[in-house]
N, C-alpha and C positions, 0 to 999 in steps of 0.2 A: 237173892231177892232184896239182900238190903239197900246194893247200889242203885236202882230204882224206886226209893221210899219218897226222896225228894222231889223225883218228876212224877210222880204218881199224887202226889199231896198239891203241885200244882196246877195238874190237872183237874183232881177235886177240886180246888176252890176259883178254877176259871170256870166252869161248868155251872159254878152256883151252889153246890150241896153245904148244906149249913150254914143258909143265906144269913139267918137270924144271928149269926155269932159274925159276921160280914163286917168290917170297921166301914164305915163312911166318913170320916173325916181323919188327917194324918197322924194326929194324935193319939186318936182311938186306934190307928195302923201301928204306933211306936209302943202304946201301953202292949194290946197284943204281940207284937214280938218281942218284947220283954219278958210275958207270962210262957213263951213257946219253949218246948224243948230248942236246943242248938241245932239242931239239923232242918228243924222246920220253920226257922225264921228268916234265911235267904228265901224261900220260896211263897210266905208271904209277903212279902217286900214285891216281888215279882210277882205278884199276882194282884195284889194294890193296882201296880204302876198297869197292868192292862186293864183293869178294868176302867182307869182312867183315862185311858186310849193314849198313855205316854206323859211324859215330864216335858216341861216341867207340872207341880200342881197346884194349881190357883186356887185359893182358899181365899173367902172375903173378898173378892174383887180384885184385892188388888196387893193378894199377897204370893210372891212367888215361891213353889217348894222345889229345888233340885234334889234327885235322890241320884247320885252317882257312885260307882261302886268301883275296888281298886283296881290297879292293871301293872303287874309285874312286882306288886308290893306298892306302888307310890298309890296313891288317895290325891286325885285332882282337883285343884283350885277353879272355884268358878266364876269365870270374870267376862261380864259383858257389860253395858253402855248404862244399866242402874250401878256399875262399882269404878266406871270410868274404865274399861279393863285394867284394872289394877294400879289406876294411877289416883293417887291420894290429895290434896291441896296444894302439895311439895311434892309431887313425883311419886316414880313407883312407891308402891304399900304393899310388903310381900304379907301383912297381916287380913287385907282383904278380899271376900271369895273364899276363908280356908271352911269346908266343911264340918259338921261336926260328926263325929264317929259315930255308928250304931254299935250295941255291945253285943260281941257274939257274932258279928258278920263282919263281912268284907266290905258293908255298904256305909255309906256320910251321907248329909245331909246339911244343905245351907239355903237358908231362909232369905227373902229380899224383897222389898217395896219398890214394886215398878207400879206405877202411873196406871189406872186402871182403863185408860184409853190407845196406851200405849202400844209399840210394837218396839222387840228390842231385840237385838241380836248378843249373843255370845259362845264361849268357847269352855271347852274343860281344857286345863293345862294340868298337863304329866308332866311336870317339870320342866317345862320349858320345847316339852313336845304339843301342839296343839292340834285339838281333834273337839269335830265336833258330836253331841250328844248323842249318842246310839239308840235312846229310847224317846229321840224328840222326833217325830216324822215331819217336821220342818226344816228346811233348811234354809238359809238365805243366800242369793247371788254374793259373793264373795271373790275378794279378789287377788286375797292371798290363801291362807289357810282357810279352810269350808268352816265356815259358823251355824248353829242355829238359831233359831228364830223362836220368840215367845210372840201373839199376837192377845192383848188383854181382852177380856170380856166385850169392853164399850169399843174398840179401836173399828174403824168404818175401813170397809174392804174396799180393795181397789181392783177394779175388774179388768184395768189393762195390764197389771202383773200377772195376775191366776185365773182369766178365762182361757182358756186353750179351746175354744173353739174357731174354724177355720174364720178369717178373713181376705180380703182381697189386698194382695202384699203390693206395695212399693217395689221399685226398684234402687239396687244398689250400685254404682261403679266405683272403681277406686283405683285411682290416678297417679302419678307424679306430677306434680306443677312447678315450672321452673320459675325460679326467679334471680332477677337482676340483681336485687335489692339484697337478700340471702346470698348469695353467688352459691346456687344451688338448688334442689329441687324439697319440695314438702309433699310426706303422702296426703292425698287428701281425697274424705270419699264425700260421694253427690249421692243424696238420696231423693228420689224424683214420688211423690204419692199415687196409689194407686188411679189407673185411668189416665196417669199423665199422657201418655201419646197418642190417646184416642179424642183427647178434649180441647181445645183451643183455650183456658182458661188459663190466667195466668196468676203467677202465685207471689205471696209474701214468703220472704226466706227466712231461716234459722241457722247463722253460725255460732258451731260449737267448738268449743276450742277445747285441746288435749282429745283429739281425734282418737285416736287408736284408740286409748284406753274407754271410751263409750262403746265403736263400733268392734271390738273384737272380746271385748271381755264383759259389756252389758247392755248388749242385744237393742238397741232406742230402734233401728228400722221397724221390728214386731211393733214395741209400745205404741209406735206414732201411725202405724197401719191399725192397731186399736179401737185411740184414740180416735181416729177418721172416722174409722167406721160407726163409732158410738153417736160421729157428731158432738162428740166431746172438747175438740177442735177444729180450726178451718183446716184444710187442706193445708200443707206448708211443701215446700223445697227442703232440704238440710245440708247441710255442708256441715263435714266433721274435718277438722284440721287439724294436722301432728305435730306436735312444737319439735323444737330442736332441744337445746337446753332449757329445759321449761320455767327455772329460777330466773335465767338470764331473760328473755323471750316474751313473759308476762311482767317481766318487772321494766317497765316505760324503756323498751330496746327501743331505739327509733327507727332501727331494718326492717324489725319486726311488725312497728305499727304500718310502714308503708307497703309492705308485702302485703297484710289484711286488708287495709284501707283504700288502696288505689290498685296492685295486680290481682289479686284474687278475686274481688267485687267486678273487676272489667272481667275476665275470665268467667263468672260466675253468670253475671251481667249478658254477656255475648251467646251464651253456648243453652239458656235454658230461657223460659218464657217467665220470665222475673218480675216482679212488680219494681220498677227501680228508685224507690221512691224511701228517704231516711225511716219513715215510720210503719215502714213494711220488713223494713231489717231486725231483725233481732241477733243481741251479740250473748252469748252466754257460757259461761263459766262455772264449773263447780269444785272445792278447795281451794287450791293457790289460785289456778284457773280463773276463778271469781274475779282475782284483781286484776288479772289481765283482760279481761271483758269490762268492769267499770273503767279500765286506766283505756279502753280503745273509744269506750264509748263518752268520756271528756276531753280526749284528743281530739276526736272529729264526730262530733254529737249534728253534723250533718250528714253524717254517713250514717252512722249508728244511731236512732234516735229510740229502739229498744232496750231495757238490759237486764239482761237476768243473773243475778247472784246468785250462787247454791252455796250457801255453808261457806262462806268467804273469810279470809283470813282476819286477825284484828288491827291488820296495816291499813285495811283496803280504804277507809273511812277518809287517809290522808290522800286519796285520790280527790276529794272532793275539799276537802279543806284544804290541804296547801299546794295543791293547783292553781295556777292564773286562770286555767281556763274550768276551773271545779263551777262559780257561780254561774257561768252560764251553763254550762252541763246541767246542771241542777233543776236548770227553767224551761231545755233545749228536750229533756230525755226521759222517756220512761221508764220506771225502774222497779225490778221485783226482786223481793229480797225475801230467801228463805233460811234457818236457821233451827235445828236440834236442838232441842231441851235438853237431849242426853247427849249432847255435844261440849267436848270438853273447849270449844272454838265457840262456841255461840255465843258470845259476845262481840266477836265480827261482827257477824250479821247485827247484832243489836245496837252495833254502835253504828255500822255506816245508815241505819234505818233513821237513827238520831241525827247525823249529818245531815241527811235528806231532809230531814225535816223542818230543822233548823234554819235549811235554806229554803224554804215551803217547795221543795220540790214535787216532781208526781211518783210516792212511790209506795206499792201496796208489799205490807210486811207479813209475814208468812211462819209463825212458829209452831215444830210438829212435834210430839212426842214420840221423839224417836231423836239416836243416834246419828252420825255421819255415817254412809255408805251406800254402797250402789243401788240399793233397794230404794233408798230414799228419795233418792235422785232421780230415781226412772218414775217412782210413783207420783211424783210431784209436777213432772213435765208438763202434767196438761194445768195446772194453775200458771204455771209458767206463761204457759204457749196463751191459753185463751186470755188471762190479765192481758198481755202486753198487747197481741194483734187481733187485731179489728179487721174483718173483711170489711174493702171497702165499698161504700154506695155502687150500684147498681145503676 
């Protein structure tokens, strides 16, 4: 009988019995398992975190509680976008994220101040193994190892990540396009909105650069079928494009700007019902990407006369400043610039917003609480989209 004393004790107190002796705050959860015999303090711990409906636990608004417990002996460090994952003013910080012990368990616990608006993502590291939370029923799109997801109290929901109810889908194709220019082909895919073949309407476009990694690993056709539906945005075209060497290719290649600039736009131009017109274009970027979308759209700001930044590097600013052609870009294009609080980069964005400004350009600046990542990025599309295109007169 005794090897069941522990699952029996937390079944007693998921159930409710001896509400009155219940801790409600984690405190009042650490005193009582301090006072428990040693057998029956994992199982309050465990029965805390369900009544909680999982970890992490917000206390005050805006204080974060991880309780994470050991796995093969090692006790995991918890590093997400409030501790920089782990990266300090100088670089890694193996002293931040370290838990603090409970006595008598297997279990830690570490405390954090995230932004009570906030949404953050992070991971538990087993030493250099990374897994995410077992008792967060959150998870976020990720694009290397699975992260989860803390959403604060006040943080405002976005219903084209987490509605799953049906809507009327877009269509996808995905290409090879050859070019002269490349001496080679780009994959590249065409997203057409819902209705497109049934409607005679023609549309404003959206190129996204670093293709693949949007359409194969963070889903924008759903978002922007959404987005349509919500009437959150116009109707758009998309075009996602696959760089070749992406350092080389965003950083002012000149192959690269005429392959976007003059074969893909005639390609793109010829084969769908386009609006062909610079301020119906939208070019956009998000990371390094960023600065290959402002560096196209001050090259030929009559081609491009949209441009959308995501989380842009802190070079991207010297597209605009030490450019010949940065001032008239500046007067020629509009510009949306978005940027993470818990972004270890977000002074990119802050400083090309400053550039812009400086040269009174048109550009609407966009700071979120939250980190860099694909979450971020999808959720923000429709400030993107609706700032910069304007359906035109009727």
């Amino acid at each position: 009988m005794r090897r069941y004393r522990g699952l029996w004790l937390l079944t007693l107190l998921l159930a409710g019995c001896g509400s009155a002796d219940q801790p409600t705050t984690f405190r009042q959860m650490l005193a009582q398992v301090s006072d428990a015999p040693a057998e029956e303090r994992g199982p309050i711990i465990e029965a805390y975190i369900a009544r909680q409906g999982g970890t992490p636990l917000i206390e005050r608004q805006s204080r974060a509680i991880f309780l994470v417990q050991q796995r093969e002996g090692v006790v995991p460090r918890i590093l997400g976008d409030f501790n920089g994952f782990g990266n300090g003013p100088t670089g890694p910080d193996a002293t931040l994220g370290v838990p603090i012990p409970i006595a008598g368990t297997d279990w830690a616990y570490h405390e954090a101040s995230v932004y009570t608006n906030a949404r953050a993502e992070y991971v538990l590291d087993y030493g250099g193994t990374l897994l995410a939370d077992p008792r967060n029923p959150r998870q976020a799109l990720a694009l290397t190892a699975p992260r989860s997801e803390i959403r604060m109290p006040q943080w405002i929901a976005q219903p084209e990540l987490d509605d799953a109810a049906a809507v009327p889908a877009g269509t996808v194709v995905a290409e090879e396009v050859r070019s002269r220019y490349l001496a080679g082909t780009r994959r590249v895919w065409f997203y057409t909105p819902p209705g497109y073949e049934q409607s005679q309407t023609w549309y404003p476009v959206l190129y996204v650069l670093d293709g693949a990694t949007w359409v194969e690993k963070m889903q924008p056709p759903q978002v922007l079928d959404r987005l349509i539906a919500r009437g959150a945005i116009p109707p758009v075209i998309a075009v996602f494009v696959e760089p070749g060497e992406r350092s080389e290719e965003f950083s002012r290649n000149a192959r690269w700007r005429a392959f976007m600039s003059a074969e893909l736009i005639a390609v793109v131009d010829r084969r769908f019902r386009t609006l062909p017109a610079p301020d119906q274009r939208l070019i956009m970027g998000a990371g390094l990407p960023a600065y290959g979308a402002v560096d196209l759209a001050v090259e030929y700001p009559g081609v491009f006369a949209l441009c959308a930044a995501l989380a842009p590097p802190v070079q991207t600013r010297t597209g605009i400043t030490n450019q010949s052609k940065g001032a008239t870009a500046v007067r020629a294009v509009k510009f949306f610039v978005l940027s993470g609080t818990y972004d270890g980069d977000a002074l990119g964005g802050r400083r090309l917003r400053t550039a812009l400004d400086l040269g009174t350009g048109a550009v609407t600046y966009l700071e979120v609480p939250e980190g860099r990542n694909p979450d971020g990025f999808r959720g923000h599309l429709d400030d993107a989209i609706s700032t910069l295109i304007t359906p035109p007169a009727s």
